[in-house]
N, C-alpha and C positions, 0 to 999 in steps of 0.2 A: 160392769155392764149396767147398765139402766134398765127401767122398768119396760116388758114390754106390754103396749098396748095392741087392741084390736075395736075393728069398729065395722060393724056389719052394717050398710045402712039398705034394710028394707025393701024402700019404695026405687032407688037406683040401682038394686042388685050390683053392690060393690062392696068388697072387703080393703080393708085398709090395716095394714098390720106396721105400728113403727116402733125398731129398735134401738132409734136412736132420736135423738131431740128434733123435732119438728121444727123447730126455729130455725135452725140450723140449713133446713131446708135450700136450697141453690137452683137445681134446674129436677127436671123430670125426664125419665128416657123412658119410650115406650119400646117392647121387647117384639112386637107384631102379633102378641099371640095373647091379644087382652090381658097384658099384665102392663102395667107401669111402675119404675122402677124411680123414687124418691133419690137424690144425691144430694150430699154436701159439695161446698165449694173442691176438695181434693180430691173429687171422685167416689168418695167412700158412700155403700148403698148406707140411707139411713130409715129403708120401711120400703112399702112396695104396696098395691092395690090393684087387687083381681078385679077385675068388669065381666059385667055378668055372671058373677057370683050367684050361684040357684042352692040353696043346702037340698038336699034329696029328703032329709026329713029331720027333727029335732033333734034326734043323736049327732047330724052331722056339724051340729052346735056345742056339741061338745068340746073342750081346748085339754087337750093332752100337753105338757111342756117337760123338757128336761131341760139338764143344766150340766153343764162339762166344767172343769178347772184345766185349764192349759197350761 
């Protein structure tokens, strides 16, 4: 698995979370419920970006993350 990033940007109230290479990048699908969902050319999600992202307060800036082995 790749690094994942995130990217809160401020002044647009959007988070962008990707867990897969950005380059890779193919089409975008929007889910109708201000999420957009990043694809590569097979379909596979590779990140996803909230609209209208509000954190309720600096905790909610906090990033918790686990990690599984399958």
């Amino acid at each position: 698995m790749e690094k994942i990033r995130i990217y809160y940007d401020k002044e647009g109230n959007t988070l962008i979370v990707w867990f897969g290479d950005s380059m890779d990048e193919y089409i975008c699908e929007e889910t109708g419920e201000e999420l957009i969902l990043m694809k590569d050319k097979n379909g596979h999600i590779l990140g996803f970006e909230k609209l209208n992202y509000l954190p309720q307060s600096s905790a909610d800036r906090n990033i918790v993350f686990e990690t599984a082995t399958i």
